[in-house]
C-alpha positions as CSV (number, residue, x, y, z in Angstrom):
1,X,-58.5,56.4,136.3
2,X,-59.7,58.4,139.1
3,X,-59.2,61.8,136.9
4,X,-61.9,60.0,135.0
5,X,-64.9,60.7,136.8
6,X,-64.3,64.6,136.7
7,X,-65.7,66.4,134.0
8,X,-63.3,67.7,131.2
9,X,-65.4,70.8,130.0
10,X,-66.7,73.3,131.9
11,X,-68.7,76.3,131.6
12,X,-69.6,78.9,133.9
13,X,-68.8,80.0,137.5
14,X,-71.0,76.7,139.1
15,X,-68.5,74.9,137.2
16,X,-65.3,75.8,139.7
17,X,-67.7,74.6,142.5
18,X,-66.6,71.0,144.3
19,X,-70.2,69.2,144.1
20,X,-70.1,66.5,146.6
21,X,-71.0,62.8,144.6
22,X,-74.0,61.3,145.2
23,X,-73.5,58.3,147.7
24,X,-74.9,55.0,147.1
25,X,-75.9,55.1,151.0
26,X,-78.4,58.3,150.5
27,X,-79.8,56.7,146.8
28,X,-80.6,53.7,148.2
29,X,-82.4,55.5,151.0
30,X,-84.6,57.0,148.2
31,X,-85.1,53.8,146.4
32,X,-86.2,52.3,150.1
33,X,-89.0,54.9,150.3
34,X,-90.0,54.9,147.0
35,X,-90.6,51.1,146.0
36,X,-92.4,50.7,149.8
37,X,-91.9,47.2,150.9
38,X,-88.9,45.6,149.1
39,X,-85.7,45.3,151.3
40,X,-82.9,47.7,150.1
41,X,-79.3,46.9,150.5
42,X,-75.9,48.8,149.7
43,X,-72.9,46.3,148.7
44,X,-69.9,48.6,149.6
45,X,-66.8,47.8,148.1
46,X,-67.9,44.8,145.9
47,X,-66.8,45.9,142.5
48,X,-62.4,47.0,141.2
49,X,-62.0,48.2,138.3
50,X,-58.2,47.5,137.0
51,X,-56.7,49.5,134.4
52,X,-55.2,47.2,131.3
53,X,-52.5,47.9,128.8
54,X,-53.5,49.7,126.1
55,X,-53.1,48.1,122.8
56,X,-50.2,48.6,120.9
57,X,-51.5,49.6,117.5
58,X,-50.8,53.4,117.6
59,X,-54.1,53.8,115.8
60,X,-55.9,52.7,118.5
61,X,-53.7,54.4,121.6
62,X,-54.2,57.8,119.2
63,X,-58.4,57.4,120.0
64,X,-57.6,56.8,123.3
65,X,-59.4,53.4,123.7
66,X,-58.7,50.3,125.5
67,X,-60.0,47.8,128.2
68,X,-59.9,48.0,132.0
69,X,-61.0,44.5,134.3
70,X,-63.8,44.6,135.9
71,X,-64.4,42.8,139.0
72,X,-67.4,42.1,141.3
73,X,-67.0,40.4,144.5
74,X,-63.6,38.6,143.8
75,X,-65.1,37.1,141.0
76,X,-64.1,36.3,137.5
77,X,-63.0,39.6,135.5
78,X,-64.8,40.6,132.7
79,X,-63.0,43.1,130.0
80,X,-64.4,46.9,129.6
81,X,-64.2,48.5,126.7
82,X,-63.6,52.2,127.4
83,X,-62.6,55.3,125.1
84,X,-62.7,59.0,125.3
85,X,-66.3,60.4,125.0
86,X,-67.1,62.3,121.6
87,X,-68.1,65.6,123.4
88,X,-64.6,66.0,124.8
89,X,-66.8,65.9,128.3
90,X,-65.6,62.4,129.4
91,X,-61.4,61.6,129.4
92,X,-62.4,57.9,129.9
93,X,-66.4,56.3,128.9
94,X,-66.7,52.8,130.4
95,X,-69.2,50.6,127.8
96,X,-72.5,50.0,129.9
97,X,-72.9,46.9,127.9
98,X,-69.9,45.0,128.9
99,X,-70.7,46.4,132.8
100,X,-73.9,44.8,132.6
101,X,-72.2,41.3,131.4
102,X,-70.6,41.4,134.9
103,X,-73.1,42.4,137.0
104,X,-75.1,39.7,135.4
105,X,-72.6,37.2,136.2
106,X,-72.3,38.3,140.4
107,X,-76.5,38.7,140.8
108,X,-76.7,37.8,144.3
109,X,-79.3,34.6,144.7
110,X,-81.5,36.1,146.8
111,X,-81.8,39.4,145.1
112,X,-84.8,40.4,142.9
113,X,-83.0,43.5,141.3
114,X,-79.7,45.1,141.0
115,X,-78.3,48.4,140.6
116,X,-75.1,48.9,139.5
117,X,-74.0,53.0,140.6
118,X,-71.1,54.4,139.2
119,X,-69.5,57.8,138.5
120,X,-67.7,56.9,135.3
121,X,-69.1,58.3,131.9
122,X,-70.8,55.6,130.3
123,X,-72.3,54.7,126.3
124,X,-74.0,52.1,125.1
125,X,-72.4,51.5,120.9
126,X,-70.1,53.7,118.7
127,X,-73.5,55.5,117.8
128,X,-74.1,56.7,121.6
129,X,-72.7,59.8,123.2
130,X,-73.4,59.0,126.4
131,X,-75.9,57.3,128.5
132,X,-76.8,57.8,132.0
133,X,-78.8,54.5,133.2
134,X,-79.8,51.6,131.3
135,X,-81.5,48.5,132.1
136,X,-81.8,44.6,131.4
137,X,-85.4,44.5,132.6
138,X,-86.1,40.8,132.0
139,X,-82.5,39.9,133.7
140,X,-83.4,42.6,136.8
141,X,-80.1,44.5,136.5
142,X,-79.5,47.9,135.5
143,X,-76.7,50.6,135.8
144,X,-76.7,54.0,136.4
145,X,-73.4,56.9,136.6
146,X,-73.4,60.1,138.4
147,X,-71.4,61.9,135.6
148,X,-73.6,63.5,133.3
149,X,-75.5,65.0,136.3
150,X,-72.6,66.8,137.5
151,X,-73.9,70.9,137.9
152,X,-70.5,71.3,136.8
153,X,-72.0,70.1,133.4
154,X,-75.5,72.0,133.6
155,X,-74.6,74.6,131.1
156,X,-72.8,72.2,128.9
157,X,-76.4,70.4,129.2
158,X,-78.1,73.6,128.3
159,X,-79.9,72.6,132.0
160,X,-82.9,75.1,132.8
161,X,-83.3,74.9,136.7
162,X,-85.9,77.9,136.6
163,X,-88.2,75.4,134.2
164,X,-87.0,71.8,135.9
165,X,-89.8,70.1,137.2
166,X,-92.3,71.0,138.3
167,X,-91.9,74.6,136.7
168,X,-91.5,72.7,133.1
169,X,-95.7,72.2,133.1
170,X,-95.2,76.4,132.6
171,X,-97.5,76.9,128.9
172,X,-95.1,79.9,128.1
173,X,-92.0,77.7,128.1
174,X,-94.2,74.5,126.9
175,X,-95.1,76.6,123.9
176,X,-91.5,78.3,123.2
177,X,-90.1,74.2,123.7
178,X,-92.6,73.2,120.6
179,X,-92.0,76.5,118.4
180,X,-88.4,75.5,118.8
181,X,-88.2,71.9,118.6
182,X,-91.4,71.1,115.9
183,X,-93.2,74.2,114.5
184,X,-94.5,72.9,111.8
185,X,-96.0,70.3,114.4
186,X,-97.4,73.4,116.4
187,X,-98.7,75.2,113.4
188,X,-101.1,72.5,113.0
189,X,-102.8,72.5,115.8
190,X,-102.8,76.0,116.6
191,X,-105.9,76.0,118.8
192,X,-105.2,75.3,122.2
193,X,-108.3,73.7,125.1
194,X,-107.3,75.7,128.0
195,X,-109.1,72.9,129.6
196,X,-106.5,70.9,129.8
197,X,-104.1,73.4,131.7
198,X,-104.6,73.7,135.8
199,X,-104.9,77.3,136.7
200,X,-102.9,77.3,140.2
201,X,-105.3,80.7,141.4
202,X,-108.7,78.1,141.6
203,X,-107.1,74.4,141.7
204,X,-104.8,75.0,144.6
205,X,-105.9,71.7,145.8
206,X,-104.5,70.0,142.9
207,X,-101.2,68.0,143.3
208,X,-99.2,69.5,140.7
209,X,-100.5,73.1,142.1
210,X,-99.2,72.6,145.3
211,X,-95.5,71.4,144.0
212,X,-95.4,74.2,141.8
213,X,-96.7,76.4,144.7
214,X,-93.9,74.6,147.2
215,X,-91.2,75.4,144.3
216,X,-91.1,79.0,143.9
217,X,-88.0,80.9,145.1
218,X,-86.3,77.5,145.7
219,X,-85.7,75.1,142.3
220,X,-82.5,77.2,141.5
221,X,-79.5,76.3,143.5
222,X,-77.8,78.8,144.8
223,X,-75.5,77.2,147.7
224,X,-73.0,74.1,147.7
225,X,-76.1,72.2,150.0
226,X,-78.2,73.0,146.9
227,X,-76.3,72.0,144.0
228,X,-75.2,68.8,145.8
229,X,-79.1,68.0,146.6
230,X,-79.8,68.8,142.8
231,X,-77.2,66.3,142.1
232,X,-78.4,63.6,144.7
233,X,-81.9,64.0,142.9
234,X,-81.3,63.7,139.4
235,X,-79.6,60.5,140.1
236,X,-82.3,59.3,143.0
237,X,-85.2,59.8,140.0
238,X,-83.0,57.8,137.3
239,X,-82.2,55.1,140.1
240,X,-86.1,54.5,140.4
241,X,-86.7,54.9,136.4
242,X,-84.6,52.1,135.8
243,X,-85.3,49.7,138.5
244,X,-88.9,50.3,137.4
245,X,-88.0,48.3,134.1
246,X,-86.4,45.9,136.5
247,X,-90.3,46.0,138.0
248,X,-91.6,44.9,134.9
249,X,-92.9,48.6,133.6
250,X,-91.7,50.0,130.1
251,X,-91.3,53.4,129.0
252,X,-94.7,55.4,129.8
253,X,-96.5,56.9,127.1
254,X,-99.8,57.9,129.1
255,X,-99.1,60.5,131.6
256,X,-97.1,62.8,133.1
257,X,-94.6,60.5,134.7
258,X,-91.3,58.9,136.5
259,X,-91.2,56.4,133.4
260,X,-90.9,58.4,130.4
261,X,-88.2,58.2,128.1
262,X,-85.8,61.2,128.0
263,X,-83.9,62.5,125.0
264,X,-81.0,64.6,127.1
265,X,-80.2,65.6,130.1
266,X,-82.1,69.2,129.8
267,X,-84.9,67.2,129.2
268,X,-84.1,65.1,132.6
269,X,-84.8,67.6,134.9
270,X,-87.9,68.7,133.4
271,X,-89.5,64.7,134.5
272,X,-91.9,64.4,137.2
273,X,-89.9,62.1,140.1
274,X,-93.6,60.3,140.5
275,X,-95.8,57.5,138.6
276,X,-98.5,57.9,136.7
277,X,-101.6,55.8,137.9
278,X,-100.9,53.2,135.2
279,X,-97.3,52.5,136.0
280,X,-98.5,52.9,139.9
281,X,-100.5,50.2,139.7
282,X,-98.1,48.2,138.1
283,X,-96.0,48.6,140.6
284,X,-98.2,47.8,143.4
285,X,-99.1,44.9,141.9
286,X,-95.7,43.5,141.7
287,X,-94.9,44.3,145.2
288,X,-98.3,44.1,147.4
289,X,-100.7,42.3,145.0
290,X,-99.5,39.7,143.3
291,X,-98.9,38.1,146.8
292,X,-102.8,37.6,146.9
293,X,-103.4,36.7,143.5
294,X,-103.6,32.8,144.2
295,X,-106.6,33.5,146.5
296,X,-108.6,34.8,143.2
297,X,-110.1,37.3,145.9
298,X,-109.9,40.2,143.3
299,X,-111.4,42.8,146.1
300,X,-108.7,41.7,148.5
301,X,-106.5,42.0,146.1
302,X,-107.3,45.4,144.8
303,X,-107.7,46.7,148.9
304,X,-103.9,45.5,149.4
305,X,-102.4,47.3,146.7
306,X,-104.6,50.6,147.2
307,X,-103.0,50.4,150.7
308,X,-99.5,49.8,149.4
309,X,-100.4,53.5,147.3
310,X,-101.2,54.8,150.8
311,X,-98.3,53.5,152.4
312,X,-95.7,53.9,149.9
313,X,-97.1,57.9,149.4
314,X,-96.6,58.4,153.0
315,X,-93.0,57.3,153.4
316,X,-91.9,59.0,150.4
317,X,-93.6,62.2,151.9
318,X,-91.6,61.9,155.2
319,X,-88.2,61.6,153.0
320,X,-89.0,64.7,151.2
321,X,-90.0,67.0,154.3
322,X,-86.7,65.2,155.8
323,X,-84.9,67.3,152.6
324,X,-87.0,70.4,151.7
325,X,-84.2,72.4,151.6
326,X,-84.0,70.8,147.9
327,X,-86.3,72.2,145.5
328,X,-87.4,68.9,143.4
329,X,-88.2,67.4,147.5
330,X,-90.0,70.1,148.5
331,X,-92.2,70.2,145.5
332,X,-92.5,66.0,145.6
333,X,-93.6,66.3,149.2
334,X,-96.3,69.2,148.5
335,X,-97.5,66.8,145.7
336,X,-97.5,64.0,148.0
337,X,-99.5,65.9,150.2
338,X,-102.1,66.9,148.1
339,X,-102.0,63.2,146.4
340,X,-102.7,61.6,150.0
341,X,-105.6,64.6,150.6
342,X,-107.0,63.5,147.0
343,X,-107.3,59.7,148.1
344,X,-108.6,60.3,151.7
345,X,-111.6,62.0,149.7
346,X,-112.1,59.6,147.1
347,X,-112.7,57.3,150.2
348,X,-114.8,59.4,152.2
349,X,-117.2,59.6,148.9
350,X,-117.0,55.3,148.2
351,X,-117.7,54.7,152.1
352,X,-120.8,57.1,151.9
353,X,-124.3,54.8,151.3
354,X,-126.8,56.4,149.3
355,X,-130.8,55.4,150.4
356,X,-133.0,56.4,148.7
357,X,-136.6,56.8,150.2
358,X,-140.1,57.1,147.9
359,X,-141.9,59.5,149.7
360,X,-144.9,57.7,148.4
C-alpha cells in the first residue's frame, strides 16, 4: 500500500520533484497558534492500516476495490472500503466515511477535537472524486489527506500559484474567473462599484494590501524549500477549516474567509488562511468566552474574547515571520501586521473621552 500515497499522473517538470510530506508535528504547530489557547497534541503511531484479501468475484478485483483494517490504538478493527480513484490520480482511495467510524470509536476522553491526518487519497460515496478533509462537527472529529495537495498534482489541479491567495482578490483574474465560469451571471450586472475594490497605491494600511504587498516575487515556488512549504500550507489551512466545524462554525457565506466552502483544489489555494470577523468571534467565544458566560458580566465577557483576538493574532504572526520564506506566510504575517495596527487604533479612538464645553 505504501505505492498508494504517490500520485499516479503527473504533469510537468515540478512533477519529477520529491516534495517532502507534510508532517503531523509542523501541522499541529499551526493548529497550536492558530486556535490560541487549546492544548495541541500529536498521537504518533496510533493508527495500522492492514491490507485485506481482495474479494474473489473477478468483477470486483477487475475495479480494483476491496477492504483494508483499520486500527487505532490497538483497538478493535474497523473495515475500509478502498478502490482506485476515477481520475486515474489515486492507485488506492480509502472511504473517509468508514475512517471516521474508527476514529469515532478511539476519541480519547479528554479530547475536545480530533484530527485524523493521512496521505492516502480519500472520497466520501461512489458520487465523489475525491475529497481532501471532512468533518463530523457535532462528534468533534474530522480527517484530512495530504494527497491532493501534492505540487506534483498542481497542473493536473489546473493550480494558479501566480493568482493563489492573496493575488486571487486581482479584478483582472476575478473578472476572467466569472466570464469563464457564469457569463451570463456577469452580463447582468455589468456595472461594477469600484468602491468595493482596495486600491493598494492609497490603502497601504489595509490588511489585505500589505499581504498582497508582502507576496510579490514570492507566491510561486521555485525551490524544493518552496514547494514543500506550499505543500505544508495547503494542508495547515484545511487542518484549521475543518477543526473549525469541530469549533462549532459552518461554512462561511459573509466574508472573505478560512471557512468557505471550496469546489476544487484550484479553488483551494485562492482561500484566505484567516477568519472573517463573524467566524472570529465564534471562535473566541468557544475558547475564551464562554468560560465567563456564567458570570452574565457581558463586558467582561466581550474584554476576554477581544483579548483572545489580540493574543491569538500575535502568535500566529510570530509563526509566519518564523517561515517567510513561504509566500502564503509571508503574506498571512503582513496581514497580521496590519490586522494588529487596525485594532491598536480602534482602541486608541474607544479609550479617547470626548467633553464637551458650552462656551456660554
Amino acid at each position: 500500500m505504501s505505492d498508494w500515497v504517490k500520485p499516479q499522473t503527473v504533469v510537468g517538470t515540478n512533477s519529477e520533484l520529491e516534495h517532502e510530506k507534510p508532517s503531523a508535528d509542523d501541522i499541529a504547530e499551526y493548529i497550536r497558534a492558530f486556535y490560541h489557547g487549546l492544548d495541541v497534541k500529536v498521537l504518533h503511531d496510533q493508527c495500522v492500516l492492514t491490507r485485506c484479501r481482495l474479494s474473489s468475484s473477478k468483477s470486483r478485483q477487475a475495479d480494483n476495490r476491496g477492504h483494508v483494517d483499520l486500527v487505532i490504538n490497538n483497538g478493535t478493527p474497523t473495515r475500509i472500503n478502498f478502490r482506485a480513484s476515477g481520475d486515474g490520480v489515486a492507485k488506492g482511495q480509502l472511504n473517509l466515511s468508514h475512517m471516521l467510524d474508527g476514529l469515532l470509536a478511539n476519541v480519547p476522553k479528554d479530547a475536545f477535537a480530533v484530527v485524523l491526518l493521512t496521505h492516502f487519497d480519500l472520497y466520501e460515496d461512489e458520487e465523489d472524486d475525491f475529497c481532501a478533509g471532512r468533518a463530523f462537527g457535532g462528534s468533534r472529529i474530522c480527517i484530512v489527506s495530504t494527497f491532493r495537495y501534492n505540487p506534483a498534482l498542481d497542473e493536473h489541479n489546473n493550480v494558479d500559484h501566480a493568482h493563489s491567495w492573496p493575488a486571487s482578490h486581482c479584478q483582472v483574474y476575478v473578472n476572467g474567473l466569472w466570464e469563464k465560469d457564469e457569463p451570463e451571471l456577469k452580463g447582468r450586472h455589468k456595472e461594477f462599484d469600484p468602491a468595493v475594490m482596495i486600491h493598494c497605491n492609497n490603502t497601504s494600511d489595509a490588511p489585505l494590501a500589505a499581504a498582497v504587498a508582502a507576496s510579490r516575487g514570492i507566491l510561486w515556488p521555485t525551490t524544493p524549500a518552496d514547494w514543500n512549504g506550499f505543500w505544508l500550507t495547503r494542508v495547515c489551512r484545511t487542518a484549521a477549516h475543518e477543526l473549525g466545524h469541530c469549533v462549532g462554525m459552518g461554512h462561511c457565506v459573509y466574508y472573505a474567509c478560512m471557512m468557505q466552502s471550496t469546489a476544487n483544489i484550484a479553488d483551494d489555494v485562492r482561500q484566505p488562511p484567516y477568519l472573517c470577523p463573524v467566524c472570529e468571534a465564534k471562535v473566541a467565544y468557544t475558547i475564551r468566552g464562554e468560560a465567563v458566560k456564567s458570570s452574565r458580566n457581558m463586558e467582561l465577557r466581550r474584554n476576554v474574547e477581544a483579548q483572545w483576538v489580540v493574543e491569538a493574532h500575535r502568535r500566529m504572526r510570530d509563526y509566519c515571520e518564523e517561515r517567510s520564506h513561504i509566500g502564503m506566510l509571508k503574506a498571512y504575517g503582513a496581514w497580521l501586521t496590519a490586522r494588529l495596527k487596525q485594532i491598536e487604533s480602534e482602541r486608541d479612538k474607544d479609550d479617547v473621552e470626548v467633553i464637551v464645553i458650552d462656551s456660554d
